[in-house]
gemmi code that builds the backbone of each chain (N, CA, C; Angstrom):
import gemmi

chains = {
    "A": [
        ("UNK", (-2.983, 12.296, 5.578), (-2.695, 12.062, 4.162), (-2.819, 13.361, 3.363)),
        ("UNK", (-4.091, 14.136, 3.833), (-4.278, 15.180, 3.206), (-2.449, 16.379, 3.445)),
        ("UNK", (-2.491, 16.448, 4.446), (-0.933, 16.966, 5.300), (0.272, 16.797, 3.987)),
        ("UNK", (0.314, 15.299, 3.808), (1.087, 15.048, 3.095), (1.130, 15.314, 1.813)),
        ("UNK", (0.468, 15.416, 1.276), (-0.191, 15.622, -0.197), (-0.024, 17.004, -0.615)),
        ("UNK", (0.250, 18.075, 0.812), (0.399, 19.537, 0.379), (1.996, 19.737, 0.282)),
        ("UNK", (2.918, 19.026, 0.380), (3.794, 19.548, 0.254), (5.179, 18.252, -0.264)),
        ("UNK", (6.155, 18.516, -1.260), (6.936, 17.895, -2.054), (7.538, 17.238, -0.739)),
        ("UNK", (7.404, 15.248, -0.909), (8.425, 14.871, 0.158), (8.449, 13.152, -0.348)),
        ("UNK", (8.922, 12.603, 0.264), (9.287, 11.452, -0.530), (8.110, 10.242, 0.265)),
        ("UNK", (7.287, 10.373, 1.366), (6.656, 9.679, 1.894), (5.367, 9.263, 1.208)),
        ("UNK", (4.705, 10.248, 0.537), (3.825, 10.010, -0.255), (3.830, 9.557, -1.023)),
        ("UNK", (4.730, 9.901, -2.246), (5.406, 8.669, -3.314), (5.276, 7.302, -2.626)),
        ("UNK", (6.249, 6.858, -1.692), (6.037, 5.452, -1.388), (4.961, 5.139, -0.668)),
        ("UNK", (4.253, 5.806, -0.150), (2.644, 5.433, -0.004), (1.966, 5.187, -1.157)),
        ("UNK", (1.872, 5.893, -2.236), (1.343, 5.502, -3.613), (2.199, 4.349, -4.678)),
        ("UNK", (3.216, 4.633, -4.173), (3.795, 3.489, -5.386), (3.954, 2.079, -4.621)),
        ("UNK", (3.958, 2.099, -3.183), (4.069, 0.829, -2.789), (2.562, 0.441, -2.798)),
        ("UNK", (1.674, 0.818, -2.901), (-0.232, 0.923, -2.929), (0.015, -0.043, -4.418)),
        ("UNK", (0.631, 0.962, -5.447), (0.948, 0.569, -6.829), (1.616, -0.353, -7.274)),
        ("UNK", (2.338, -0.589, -6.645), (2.947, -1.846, -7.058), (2.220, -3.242, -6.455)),
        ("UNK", (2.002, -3.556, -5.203), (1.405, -4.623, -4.870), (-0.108, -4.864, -5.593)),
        ("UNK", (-1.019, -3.433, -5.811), (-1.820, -4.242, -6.782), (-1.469, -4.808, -8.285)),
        ("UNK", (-0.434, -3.485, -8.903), (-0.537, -4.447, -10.486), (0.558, -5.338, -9.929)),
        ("UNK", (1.123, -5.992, -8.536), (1.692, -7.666, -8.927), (0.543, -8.540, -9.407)),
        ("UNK", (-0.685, -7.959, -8.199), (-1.514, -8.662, -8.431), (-2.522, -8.520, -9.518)),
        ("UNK", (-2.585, -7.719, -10.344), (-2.909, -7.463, -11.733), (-1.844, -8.678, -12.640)),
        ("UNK", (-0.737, -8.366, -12.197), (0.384, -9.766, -13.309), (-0.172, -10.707, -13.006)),
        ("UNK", (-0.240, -11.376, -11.928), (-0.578, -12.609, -11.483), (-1.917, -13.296, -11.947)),
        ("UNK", (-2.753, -12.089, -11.781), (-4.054, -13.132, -12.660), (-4.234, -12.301, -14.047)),
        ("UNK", (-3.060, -11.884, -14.836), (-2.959, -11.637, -16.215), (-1.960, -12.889, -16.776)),
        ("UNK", (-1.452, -13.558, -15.532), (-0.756, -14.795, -16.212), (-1.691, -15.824, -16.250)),
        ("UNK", (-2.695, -15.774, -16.060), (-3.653, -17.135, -15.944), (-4.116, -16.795, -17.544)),
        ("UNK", (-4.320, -15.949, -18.411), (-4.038, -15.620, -19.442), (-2.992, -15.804, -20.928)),
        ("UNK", (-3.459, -15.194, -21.971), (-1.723, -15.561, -22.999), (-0.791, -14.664, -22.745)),
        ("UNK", (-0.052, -15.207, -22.956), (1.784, -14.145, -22.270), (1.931, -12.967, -23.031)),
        ("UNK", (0.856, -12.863, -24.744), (0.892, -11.196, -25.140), (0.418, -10.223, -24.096)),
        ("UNK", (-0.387, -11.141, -23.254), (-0.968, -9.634, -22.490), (-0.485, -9.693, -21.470)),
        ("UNK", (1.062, -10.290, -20.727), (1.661, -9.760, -19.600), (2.502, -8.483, -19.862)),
        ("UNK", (3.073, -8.609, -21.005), (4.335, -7.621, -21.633), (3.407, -6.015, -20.514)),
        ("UNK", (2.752, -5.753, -21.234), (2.323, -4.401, -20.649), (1.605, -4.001, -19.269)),
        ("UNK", (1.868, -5.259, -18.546), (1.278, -5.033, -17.134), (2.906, -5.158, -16.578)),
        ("UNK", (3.694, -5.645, -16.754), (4.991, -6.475, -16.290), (5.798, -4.656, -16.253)),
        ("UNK", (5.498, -4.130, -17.882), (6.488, -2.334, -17.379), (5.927, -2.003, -16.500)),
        ("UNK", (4.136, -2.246, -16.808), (3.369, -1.233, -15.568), (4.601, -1.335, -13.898)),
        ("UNK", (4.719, -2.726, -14.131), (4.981, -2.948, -12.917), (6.082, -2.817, -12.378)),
        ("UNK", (7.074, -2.674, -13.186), (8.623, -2.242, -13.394), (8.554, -0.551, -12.810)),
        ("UNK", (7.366, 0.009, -13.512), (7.295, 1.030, -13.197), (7.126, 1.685, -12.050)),
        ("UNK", (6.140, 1.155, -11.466), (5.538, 1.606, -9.945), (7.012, 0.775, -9.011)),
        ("UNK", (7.255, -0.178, -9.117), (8.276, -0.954, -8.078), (9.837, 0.235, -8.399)),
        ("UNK", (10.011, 0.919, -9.778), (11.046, 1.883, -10.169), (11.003, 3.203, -8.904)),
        ("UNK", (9.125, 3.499, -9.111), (8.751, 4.584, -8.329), (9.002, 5.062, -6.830)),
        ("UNK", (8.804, 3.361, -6.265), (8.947, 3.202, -5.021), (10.457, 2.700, -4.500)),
        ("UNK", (11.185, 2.492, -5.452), (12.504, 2.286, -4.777), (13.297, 3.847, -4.797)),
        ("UNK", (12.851, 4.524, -6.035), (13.637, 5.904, -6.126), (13.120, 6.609, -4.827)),
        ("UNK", (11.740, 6.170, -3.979), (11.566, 7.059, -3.192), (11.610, 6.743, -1.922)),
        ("UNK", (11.747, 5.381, -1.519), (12.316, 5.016, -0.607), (12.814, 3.203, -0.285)),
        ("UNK", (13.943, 2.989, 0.037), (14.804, 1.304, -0.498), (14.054, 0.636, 0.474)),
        ("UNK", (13.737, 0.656, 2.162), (12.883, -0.618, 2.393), (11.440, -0.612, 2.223)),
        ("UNK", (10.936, 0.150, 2.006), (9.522, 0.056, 1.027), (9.670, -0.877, -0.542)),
        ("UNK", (11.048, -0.719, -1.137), (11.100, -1.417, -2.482), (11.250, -2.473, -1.924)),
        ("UNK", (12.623, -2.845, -1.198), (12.020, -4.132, -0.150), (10.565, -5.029, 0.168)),
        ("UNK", (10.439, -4.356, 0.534), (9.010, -4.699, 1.033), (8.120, -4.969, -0.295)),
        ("UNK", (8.022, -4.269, -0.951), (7.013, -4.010, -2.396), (7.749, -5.428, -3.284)),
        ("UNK", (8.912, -5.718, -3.132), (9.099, -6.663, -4.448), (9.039, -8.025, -3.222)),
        ("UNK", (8.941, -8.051, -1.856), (9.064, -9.953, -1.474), (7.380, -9.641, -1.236)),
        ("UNK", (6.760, -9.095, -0.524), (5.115, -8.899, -0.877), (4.509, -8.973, -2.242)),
        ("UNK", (5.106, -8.267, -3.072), (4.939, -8.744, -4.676), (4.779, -10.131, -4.800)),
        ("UNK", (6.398, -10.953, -4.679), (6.775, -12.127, -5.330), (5.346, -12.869, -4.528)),
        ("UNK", (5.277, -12.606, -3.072), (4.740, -13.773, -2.139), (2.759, -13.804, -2.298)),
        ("UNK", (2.662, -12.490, -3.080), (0.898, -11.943, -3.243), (1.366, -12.836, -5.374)),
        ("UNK", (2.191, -12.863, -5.694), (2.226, -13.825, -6.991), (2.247, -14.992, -7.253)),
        ("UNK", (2.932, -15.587, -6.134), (3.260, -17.049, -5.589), (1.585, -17.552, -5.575)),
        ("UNK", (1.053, -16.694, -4.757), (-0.242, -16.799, -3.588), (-1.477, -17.315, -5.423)),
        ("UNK", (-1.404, -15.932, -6.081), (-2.642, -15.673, -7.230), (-1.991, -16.597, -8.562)),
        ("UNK", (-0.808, -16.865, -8.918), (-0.892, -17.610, -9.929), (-0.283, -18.651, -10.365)),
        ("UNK", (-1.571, -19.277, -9.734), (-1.858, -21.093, -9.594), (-0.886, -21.717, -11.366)),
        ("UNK", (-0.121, -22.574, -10.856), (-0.235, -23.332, -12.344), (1.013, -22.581, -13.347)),
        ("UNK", (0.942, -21.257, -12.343), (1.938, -20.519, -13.494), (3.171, -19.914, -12.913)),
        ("UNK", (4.022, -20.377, -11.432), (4.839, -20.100, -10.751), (6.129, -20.055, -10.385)),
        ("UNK", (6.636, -21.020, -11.827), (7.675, -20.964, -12.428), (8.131, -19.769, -13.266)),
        ("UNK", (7.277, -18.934, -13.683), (7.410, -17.596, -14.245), (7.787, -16.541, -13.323)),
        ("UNK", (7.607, -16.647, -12.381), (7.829, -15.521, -11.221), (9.088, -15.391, -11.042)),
        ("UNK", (10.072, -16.178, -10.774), (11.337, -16.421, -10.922), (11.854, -17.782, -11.200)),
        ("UNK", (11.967, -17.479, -12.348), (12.836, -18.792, -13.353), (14.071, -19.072, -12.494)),
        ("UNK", (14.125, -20.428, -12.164), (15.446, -21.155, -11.337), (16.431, -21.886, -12.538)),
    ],
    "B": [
        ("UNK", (10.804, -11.427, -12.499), (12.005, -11.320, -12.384), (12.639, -10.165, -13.554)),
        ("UNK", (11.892, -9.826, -14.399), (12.307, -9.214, -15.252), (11.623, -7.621, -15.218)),
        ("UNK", (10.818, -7.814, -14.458), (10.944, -6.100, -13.511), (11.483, -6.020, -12.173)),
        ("UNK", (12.395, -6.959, -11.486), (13.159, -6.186, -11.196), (14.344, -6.294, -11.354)),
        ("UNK", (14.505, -6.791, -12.426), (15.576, -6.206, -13.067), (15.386, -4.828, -13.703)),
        ("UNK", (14.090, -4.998, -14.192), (13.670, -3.493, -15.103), (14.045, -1.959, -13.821)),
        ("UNK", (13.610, -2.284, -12.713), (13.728, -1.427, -11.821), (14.794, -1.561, -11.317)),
        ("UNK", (15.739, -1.975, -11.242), (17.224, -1.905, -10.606), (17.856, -1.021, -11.828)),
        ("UNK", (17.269, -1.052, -13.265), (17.978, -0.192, -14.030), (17.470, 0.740, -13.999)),
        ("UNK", (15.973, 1.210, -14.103), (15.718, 2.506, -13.765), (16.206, 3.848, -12.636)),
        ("UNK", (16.650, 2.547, -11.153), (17.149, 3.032, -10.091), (18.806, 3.710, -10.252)),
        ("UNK", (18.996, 2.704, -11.229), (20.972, 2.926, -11.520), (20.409, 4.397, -12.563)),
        ("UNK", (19.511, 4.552, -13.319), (19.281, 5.366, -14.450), (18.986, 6.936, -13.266)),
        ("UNK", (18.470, 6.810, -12.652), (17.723, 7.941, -11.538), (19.217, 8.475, -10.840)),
        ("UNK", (19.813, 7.267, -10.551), (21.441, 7.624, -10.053), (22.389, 8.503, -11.390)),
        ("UNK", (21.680, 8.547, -12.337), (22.569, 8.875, -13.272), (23.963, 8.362, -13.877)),
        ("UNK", (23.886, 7.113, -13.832), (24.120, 5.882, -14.256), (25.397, 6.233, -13.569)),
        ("UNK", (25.890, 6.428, -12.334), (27.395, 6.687, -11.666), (26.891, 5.388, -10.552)),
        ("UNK", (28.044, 4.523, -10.712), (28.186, 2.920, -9.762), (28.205, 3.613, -8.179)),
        ("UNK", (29.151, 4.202, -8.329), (29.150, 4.832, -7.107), (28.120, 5.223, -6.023)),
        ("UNK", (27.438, 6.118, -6.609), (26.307, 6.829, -6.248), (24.999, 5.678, -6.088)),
        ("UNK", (25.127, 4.663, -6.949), (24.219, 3.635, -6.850), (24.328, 2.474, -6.136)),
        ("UNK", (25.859, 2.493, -5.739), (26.052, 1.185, -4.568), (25.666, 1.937, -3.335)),
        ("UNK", (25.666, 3.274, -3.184), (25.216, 3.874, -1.999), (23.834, 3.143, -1.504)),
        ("UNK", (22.835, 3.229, -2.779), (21.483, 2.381, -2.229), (21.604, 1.227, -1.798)),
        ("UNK", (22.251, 0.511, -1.802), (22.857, -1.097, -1.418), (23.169, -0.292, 0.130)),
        ("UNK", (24.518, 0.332, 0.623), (25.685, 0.410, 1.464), (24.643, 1.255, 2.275)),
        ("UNK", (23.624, 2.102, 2.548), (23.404, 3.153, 2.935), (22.570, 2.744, 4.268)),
        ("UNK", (22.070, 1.313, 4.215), (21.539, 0.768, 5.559), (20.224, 1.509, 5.602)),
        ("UNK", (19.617, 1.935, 4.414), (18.077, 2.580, 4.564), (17.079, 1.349, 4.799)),
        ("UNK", (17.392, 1.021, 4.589), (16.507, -0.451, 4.380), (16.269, -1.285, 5.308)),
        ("UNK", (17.055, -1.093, 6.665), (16.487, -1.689, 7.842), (15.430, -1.702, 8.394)),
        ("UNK", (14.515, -2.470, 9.166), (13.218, -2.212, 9.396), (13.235, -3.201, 10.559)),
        ("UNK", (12.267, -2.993, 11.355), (11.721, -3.673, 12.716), (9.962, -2.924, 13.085)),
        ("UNK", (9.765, -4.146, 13.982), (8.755, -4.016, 14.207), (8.459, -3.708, 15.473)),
        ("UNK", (7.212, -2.636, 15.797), (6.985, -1.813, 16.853), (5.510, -1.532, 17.243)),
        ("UNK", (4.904, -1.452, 18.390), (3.331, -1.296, 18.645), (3.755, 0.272, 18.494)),
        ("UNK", (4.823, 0.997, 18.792), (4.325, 2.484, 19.069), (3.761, 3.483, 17.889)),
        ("UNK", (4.105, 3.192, 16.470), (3.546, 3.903, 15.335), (2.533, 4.018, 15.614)),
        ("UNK", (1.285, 2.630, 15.437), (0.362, 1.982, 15.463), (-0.405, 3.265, 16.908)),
        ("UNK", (0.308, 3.052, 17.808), (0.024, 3.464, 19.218), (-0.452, 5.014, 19.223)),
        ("UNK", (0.926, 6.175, 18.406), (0.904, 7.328, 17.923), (-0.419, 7.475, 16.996)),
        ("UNK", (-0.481, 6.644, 16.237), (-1.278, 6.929, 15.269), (-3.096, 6.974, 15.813)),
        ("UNK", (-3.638, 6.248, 16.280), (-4.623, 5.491, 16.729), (-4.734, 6.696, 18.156)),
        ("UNK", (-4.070, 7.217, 18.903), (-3.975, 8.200, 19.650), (-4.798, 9.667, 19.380)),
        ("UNK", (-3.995, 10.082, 18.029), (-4.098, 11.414, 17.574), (-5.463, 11.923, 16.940)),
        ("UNK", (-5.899, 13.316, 17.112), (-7.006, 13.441, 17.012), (-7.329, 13.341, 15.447)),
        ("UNK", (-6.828, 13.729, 15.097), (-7.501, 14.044, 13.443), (-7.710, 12.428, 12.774)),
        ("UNK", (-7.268, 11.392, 13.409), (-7.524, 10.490, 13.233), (-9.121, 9.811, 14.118)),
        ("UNK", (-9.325, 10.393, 14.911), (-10.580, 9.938, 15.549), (-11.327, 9.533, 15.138)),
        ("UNK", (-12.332, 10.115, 14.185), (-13.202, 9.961, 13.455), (-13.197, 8.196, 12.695)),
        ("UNK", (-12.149, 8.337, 12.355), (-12.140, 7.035, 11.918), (-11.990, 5.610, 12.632)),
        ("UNK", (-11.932, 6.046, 14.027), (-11.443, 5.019, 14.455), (-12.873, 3.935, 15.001)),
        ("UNK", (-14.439, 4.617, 14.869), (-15.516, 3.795, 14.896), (-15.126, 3.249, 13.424)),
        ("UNK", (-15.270, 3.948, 12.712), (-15.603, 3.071, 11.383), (-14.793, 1.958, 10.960)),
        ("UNK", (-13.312, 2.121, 11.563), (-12.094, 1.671, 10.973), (-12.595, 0.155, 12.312)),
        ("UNK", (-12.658, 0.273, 13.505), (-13.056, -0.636, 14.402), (-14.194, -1.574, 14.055)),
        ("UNK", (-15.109, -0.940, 13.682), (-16.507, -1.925, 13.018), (-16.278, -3.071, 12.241)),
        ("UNK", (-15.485, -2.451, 11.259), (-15.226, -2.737, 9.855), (-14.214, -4.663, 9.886)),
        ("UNK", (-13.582, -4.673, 10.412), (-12.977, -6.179, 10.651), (-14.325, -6.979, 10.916)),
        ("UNK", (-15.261, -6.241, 11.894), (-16.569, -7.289, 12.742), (-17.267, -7.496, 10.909)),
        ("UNK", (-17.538, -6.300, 10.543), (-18.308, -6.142, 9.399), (-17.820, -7.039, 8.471)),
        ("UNK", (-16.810, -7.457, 8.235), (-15.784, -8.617, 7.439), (-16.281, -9.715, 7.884)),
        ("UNK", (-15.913, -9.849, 9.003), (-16.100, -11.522, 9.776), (-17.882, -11.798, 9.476)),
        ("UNK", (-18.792, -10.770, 9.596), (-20.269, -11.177, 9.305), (-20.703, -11.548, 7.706)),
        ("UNK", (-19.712, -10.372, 6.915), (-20.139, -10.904, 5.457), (-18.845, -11.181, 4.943)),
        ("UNK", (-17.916, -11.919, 5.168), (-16.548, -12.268, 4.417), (-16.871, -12.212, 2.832)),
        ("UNK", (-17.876, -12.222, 2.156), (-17.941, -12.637, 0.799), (-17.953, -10.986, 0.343)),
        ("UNK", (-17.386, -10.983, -0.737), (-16.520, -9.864, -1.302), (-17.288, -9.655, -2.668)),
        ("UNK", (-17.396, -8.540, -3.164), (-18.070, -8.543, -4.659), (-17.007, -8.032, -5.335)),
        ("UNK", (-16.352, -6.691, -4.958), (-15.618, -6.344, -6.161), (-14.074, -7.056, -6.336)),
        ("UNK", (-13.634, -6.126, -4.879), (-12.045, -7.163, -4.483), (-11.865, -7.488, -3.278)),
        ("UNK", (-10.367, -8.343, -3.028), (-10.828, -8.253, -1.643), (-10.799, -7.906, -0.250)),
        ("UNK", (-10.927, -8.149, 0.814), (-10.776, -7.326, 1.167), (-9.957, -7.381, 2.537)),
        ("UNK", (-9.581, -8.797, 2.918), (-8.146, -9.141, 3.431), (-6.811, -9.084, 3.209)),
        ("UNK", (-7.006, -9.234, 2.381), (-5.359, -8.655, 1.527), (-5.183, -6.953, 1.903)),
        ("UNK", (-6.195, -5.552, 2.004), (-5.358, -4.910, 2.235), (-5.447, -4.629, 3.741)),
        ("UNK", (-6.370, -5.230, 4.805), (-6.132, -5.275, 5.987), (-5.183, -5.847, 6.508)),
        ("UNK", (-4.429, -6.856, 6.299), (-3.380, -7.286, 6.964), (-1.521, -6.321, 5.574)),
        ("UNK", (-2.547, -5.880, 5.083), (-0.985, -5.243, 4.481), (-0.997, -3.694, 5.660)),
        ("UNK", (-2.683, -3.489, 5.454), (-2.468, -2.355, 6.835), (-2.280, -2.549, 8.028)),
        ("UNK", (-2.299, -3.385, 8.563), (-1.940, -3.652, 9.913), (-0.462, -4.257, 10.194)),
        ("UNK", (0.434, -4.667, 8.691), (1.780, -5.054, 8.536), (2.268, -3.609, 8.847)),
        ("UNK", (1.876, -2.303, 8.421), (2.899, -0.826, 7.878), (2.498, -0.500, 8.849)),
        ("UNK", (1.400, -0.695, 9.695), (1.432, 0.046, 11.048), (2.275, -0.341, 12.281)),
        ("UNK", (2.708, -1.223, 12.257), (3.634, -1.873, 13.156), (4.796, -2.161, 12.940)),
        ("UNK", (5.177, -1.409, 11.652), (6.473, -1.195, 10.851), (6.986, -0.058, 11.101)),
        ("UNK", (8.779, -0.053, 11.788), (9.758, 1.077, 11.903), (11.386, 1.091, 11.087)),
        ("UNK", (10.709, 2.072, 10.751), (12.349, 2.046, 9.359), (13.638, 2.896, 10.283)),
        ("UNK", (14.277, 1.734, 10.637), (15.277, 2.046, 11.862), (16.477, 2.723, 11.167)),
        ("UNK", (16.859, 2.407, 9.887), (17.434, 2.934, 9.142), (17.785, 4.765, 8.864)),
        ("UNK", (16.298, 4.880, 8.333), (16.176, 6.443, 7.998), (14.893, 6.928, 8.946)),
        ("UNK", (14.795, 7.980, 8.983), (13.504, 8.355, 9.624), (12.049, 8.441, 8.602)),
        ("UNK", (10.737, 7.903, 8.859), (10.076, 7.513, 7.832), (8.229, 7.215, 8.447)),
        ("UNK", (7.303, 7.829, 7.432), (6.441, 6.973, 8.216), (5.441, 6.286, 7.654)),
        ("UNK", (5.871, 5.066, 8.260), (5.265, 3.848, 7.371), (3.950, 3.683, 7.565)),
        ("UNK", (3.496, 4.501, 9.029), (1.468, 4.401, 9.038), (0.954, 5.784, 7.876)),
        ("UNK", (1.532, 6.700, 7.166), (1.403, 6.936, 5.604), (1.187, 6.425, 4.981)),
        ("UNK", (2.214, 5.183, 4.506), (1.964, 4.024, 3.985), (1.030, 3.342, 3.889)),
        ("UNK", (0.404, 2.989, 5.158), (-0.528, 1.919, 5.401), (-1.634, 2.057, 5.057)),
        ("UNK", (-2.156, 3.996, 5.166), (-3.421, 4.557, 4.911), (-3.650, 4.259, 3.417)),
        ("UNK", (-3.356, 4.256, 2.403), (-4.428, 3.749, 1.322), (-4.786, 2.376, 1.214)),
        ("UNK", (-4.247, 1.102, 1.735), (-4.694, -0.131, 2.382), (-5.565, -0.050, 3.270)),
        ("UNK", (-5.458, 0.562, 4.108), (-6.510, 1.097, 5.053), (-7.739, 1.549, 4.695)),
        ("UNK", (-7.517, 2.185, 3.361), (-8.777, 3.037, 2.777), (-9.640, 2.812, 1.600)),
        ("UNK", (-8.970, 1.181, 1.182), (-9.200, 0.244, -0.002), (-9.966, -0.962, 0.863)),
        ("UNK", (-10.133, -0.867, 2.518), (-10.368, -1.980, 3.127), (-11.555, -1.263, 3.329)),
        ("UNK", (-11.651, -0.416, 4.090), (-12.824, 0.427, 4.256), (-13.478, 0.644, 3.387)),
        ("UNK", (-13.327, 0.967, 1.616), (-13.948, 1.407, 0.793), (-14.950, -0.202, 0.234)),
        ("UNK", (-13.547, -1.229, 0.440), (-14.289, -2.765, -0.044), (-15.261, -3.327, 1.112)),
        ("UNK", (-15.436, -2.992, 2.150), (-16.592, -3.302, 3.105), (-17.562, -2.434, 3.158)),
        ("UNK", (-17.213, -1.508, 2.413), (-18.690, -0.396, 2.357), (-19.374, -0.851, 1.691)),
        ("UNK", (-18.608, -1.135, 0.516), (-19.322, -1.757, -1.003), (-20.074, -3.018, -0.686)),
        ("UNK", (-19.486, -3.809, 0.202), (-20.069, -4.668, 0.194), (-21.675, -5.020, 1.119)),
        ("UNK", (-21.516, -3.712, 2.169), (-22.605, -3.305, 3.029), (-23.395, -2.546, 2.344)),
        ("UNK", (-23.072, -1.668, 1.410), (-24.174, -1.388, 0.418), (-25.008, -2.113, -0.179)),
        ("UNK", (-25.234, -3.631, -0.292), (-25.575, -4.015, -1.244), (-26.398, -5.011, -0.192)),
        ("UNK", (-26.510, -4.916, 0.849), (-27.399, -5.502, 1.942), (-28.927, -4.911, 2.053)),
        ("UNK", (-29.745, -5.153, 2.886), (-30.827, -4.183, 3.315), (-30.267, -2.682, 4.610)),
        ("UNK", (-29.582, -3.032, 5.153), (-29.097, -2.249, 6.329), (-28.367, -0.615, 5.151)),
        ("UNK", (-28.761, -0.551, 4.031), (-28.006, 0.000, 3.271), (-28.140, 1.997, 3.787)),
        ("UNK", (-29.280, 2.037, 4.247), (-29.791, 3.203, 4.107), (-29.019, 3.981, 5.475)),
        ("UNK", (-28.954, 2.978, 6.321), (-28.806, 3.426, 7.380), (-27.166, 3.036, 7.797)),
        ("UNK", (-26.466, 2.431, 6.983), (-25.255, 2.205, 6.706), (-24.207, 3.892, 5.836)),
        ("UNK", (-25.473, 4.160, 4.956), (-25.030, 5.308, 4.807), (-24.891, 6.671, 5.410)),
        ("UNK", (-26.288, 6.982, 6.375), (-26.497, 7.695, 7.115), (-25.216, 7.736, 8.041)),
        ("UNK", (-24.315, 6.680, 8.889), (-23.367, 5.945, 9.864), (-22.312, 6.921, 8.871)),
        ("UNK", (-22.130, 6.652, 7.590), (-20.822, 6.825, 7.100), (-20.776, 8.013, 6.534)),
        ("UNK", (-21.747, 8.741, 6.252), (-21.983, 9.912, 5.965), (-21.729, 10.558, 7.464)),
        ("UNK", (-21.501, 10.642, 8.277), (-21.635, 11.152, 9.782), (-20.004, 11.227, 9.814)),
        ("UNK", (-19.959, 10.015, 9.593), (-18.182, 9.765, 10.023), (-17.654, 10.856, 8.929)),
        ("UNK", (-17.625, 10.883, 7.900), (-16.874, 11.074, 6.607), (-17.296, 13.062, 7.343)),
        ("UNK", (-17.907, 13.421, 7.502), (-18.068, 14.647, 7.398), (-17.340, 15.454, 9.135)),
        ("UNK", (-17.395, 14.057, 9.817), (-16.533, 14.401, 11.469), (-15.078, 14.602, 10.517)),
        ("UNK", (-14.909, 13.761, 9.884), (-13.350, 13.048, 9.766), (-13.032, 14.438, 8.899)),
        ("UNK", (-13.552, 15.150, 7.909), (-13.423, 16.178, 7.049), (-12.617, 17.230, 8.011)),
        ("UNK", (-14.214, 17.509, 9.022), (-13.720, 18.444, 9.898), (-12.634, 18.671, 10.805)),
        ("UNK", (-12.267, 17.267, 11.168), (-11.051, 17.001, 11.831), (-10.140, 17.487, 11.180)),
        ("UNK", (-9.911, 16.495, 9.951), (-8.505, 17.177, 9.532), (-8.330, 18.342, 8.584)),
        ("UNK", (-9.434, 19.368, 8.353), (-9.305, 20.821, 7.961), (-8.833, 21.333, 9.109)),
        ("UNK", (-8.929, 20.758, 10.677), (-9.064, 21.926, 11.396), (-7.318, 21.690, 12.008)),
        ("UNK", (-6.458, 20.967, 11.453), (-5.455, 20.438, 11.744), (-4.201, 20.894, 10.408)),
        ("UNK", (-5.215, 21.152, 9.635), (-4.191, 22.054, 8.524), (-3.645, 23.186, 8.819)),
        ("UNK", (-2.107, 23.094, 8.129), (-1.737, 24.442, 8.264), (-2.116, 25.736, 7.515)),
        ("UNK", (-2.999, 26.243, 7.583), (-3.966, 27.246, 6.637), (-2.847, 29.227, 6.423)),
        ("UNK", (-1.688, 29.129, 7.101), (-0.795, 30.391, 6.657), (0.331, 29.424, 5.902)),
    ],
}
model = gemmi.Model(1)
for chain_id, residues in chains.items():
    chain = gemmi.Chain(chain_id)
    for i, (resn, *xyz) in enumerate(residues, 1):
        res = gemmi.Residue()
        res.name, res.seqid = resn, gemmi.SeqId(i, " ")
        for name, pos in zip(("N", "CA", "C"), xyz):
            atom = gemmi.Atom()
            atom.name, atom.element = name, gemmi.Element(name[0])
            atom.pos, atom.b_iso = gemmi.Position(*pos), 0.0
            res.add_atom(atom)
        chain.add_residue(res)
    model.add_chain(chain)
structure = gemmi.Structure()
structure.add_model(model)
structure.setup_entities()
């Protein structure tokens, strides 16, 4: 890790942003057990890091948004119709 | 659903908003993946990884004796690390046991925490203080230093 960290490459990014994204899903998920003012700013967070990890590599974003949906499904009970509106 | 949508526009935005250039991420077949013991195999092999491999081995037993968790927890990132280690991006060339290491190191960090807070504490540290300073040495001595 250290290896990686010394020099500009796209592996590290998606080591950190896919790290980043699966926790703040799971930051959304039990911020929805909550009022919906306080998803707005975890939801960019999360736009953000899942942005991070697709610019730096596509089956890691893969991976990062059905691990997302399925670690959201998993944490928020009651509120799972929000995850993706049918 | 509405980040990723947010991130499919950021991605088209990074493309510099040309369709073209952005159906490539769709068409480009990066995204294939399969599963393989040999990452896992490579990885778990190599020296600069040694060091870790008592602590990283303990640490599941150390789970199964105190499963109860204080801060977070601490199954969720063991089986996300043991998903990226047995993950091959057939697509592009890539390495997904990179990946796996800060799951790896959020699992280890949440069973320390939680062995800290036992009586065995003193001598739990002494164990990890040993490792942490092998594991240092390992991989300074594996850097490229010119």
């Amino acid at each position: 890790m250290i290896h990686a960290c010394t020099y500009p490459n796209n592996e590290i990014l998606t080591a950190f942003g896919l790290f980043a994204s699966l926790y703040t899903a799971m930051g959304v998920a039990h911020a929805m057990q909550g009022p919906p003012r306080k998803w707005r700013s975890r939801i960019v967070l999360l736009t953000l890091t899942l942005a991070f990890t697709a610019a730096s590599h596509v089956a890691a974003f893969l991976l990062a948004l059905l691990l997302s949906i399925g670690l959201m499904a998993y944490l928020a009970v009651g509120r799972r119709a929000y995850i993706a509106p049918s | 659903m509405a980040a990723t949508i947010g991130t499919l526009l950021l991605v088209f935005a990074s493309y510099d908003f040309s369709p073209d250039a952005f159906s490539y991420f769709f068409r480009s077949g990066a995204g294939r993946i399969a599963f393989s013991l040999e990452p896992a195999r490579h990885w778990l092999l190599s020296l600069p990884n040694s060091a870790r491999h008592p602590g990283r081995g303990h640490r599941p037993i150390a789970l199964l004796a105190n499963p109860r968790s204080r801060y977070f927890g601490n199954t969720v990132p063991l089986c996300l690390a043991l998903l990226f280690f047995f993950l091959v991006t057939t697509g592009i060339s890539s390495e997904p046991t990179l990946w796996a290491l800060p799951f790896l190191l959020t699992f280890i960090a949440g069973v320390f925490a939680d062995f800290l807070e036992t009586r065995y504490r003193r001598v739990f540290l002494a164990l990890t203080g040993c490792l942490l300073a092998l594991q240092v040495t390992l991989s300074l001595r594996v850097l490229p230093w010119n």
